[in-house]
C-alpha positions in Angstrom: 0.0 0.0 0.0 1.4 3.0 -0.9 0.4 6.5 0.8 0.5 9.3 -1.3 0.1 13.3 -0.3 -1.8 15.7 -2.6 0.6 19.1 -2.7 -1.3 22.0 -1.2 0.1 25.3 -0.8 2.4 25.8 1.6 1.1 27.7 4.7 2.7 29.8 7.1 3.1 28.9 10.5 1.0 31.0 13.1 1.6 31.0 16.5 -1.6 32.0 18.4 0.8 32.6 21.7 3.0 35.3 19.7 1.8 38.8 20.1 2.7 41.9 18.5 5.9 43.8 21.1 4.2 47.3 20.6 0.9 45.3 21.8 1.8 43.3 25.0 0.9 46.2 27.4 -2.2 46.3 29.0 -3.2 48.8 29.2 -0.8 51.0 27.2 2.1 52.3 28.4 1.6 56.3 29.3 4.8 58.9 28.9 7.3 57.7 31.1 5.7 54.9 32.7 7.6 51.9 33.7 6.5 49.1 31.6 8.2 46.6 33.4 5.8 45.8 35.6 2.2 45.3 34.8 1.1 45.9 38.1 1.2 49.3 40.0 3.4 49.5 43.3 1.7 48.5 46.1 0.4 51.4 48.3 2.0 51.1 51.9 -1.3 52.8 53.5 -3.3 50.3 52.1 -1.7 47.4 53.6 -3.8 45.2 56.0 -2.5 45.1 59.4 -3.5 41.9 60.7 -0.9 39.9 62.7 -0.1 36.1 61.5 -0.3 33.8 64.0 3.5 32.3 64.8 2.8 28.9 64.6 1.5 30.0 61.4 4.7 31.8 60.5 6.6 28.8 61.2 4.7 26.5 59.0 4.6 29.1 55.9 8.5 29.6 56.1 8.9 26.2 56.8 6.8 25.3 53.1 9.2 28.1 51.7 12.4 26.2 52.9 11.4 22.7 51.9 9.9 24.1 48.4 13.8 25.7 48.2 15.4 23.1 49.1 13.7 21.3 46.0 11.3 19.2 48.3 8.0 20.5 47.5 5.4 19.3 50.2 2.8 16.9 49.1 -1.0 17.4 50.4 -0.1 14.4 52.7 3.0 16.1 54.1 0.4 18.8 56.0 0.1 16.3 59.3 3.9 16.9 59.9 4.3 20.2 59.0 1.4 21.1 61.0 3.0 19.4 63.7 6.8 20.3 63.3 5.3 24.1 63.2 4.1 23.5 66.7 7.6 23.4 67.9 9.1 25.9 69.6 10.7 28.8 67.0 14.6 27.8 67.8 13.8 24.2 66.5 11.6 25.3 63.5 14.8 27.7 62.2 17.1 24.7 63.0 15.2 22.8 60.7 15.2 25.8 58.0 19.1 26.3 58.4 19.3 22.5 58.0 17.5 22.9 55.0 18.9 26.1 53.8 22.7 24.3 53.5 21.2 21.1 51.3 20.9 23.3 48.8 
């Protein structure tokens, strides 16, 4: 059996993902406007001032150093976490040091 291809013209290849440079801001760019970011600054008299818990700090920076450390935590890592952010502060940024010098 032999397959053959009828010729067609040849098409050019259009990336749907590829935008136009002078386009990619939203919304456009006004005289000297950073367009770096897309987002304005944040606005220091806006911020909430609600305290986080510590044991809550703990666990948070504790995600951050395992994630860093290239050892994302699983959904079934949250028991231990949970309970090694119980600890006392000095142990939890034991553990974070330990973690900091794997990497």
């Amino acid at each position: 059996m032999t397959i053959t291809f009828e010729p067609h013209t040849p098409q050019t290849f259009v990336d749907p993902y590829a935008a136009d440079p002078a386009q990619t801001i939203w919304p456009p760019a006004t005289a000297g406007q950073d367009t770096d970011c897309l987002l304005p600054p944040p606005n220091p008299a806006e911020r909430l001032s609600i305290l986080i818990d510590p044991r809550d700090q703990r666990r948070l920076a504790l995600h951050a150093a395992l994630t860093v450390a290239g050892i994302p935590p699983r959904p079934e890592d949250r028991d231990a976490i949970d309970q090694l952010s119980a600890l006392p502060s000095s142990i939890n940024t034991t553990l974070q040091r330990w973690l900091h010098h794997t990497t």
